[in-house]
C-alpha positions in Angstrom: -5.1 -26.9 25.8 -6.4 -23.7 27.4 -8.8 -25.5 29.1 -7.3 -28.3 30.6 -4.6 -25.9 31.8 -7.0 -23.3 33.7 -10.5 -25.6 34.1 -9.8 -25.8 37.9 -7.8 -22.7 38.2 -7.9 -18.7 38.6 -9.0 -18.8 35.0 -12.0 -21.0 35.8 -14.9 -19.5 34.5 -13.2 -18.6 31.4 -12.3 -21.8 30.7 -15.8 -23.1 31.2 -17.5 -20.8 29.3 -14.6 -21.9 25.9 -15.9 -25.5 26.7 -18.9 -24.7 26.5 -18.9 -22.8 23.0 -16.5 -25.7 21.3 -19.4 -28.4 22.5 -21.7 -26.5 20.3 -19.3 -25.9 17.5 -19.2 -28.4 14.5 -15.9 -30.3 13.3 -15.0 -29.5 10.0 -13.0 -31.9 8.0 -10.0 -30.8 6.4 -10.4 -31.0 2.2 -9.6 -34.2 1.5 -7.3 -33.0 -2.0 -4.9 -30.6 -2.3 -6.4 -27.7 -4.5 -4.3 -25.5 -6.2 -5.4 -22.4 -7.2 -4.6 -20.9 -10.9 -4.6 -17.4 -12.1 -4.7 -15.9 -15.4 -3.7 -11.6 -15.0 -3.9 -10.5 -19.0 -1.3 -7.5 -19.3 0.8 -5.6 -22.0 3.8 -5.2 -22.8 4.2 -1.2 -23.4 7.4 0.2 -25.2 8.3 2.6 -22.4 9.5 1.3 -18.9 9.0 4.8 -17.8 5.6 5.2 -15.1 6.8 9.2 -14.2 8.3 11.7 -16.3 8.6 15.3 -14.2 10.4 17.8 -16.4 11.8 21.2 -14.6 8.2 20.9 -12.4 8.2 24.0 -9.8 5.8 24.0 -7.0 4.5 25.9 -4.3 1.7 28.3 -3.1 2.5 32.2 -3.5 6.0 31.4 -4.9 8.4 28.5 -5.6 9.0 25.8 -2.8 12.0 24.4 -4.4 13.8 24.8 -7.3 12.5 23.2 -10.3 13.4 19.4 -10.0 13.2 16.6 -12.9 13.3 13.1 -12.8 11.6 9.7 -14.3 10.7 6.8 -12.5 10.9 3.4 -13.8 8.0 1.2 -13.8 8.5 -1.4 -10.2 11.4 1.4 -9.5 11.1 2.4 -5.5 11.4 6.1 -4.5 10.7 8.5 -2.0 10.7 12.1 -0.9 13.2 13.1 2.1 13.4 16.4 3.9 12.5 19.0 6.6 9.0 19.8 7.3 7.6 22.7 5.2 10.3 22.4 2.4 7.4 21.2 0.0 7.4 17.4 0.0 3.7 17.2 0.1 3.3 20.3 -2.8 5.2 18.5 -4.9 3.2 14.6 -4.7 0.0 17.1 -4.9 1.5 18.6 -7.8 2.5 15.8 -9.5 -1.0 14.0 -9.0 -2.1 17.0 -10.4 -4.5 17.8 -7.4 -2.2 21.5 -6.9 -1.4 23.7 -10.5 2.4 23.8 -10.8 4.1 26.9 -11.0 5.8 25.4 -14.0 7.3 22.5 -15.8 5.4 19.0 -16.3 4.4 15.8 -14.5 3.2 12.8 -17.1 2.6 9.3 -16.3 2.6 7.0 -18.9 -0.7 5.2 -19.9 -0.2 1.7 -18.5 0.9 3.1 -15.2 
């Protein structure tokens, strides 16, 4: 379509040079049966639909960011933090993920999360 629409045109040389590279490409024929593909994912059923557990967890550097905050997440439950910058939305995911030492309290995912 491009081609017929700017062989002759502004867009002349472009449309040559396309030519050009589809006479050198090969048709492919579309697979002549419909294929369905199949998987198999192998999980568990665990006896806790809890993936976070954060009991009174307290974060910051020198002292507390915020107070100490608890909550569980479900497992395929959404979330997410909201607030000003500097109030200590990123202390706490580093402190949760345990890549910053709390100040106190706990952060425990369950096993098959």
């Amino acid at each position: 379509r491009f081609i017929r629409k700017n062989k002759a045109g502004s867009k002349s040389t472009m449309a040559k040079s396309r030519e050009k590279k589809l006479a050198h490409m090969d048709k492919i024929d579309p697979p002549s049966t419909n294929i369905k593909a199949t998987f198999n994912f192998p999980y568990e059923e665990t006896g806790s639909h809890e993936a976070l557990t954060v009991d009174h967890l307290s974060v910051g550097y020198n002292k507390p960011l915020l107070k100490p905050v608890t909550f569980t997440i479900s497992m395929g439950e959404k979330f997410g933090f909201a607030g000003f910058n500097g109030v200590g939305k990123s202390t706490l995911i580093k402190s949760i993920l345990g890549q910053l030492p709390a100040k106190g309290g706990t952060a425990k995912f369950s096993p098959s999360s």
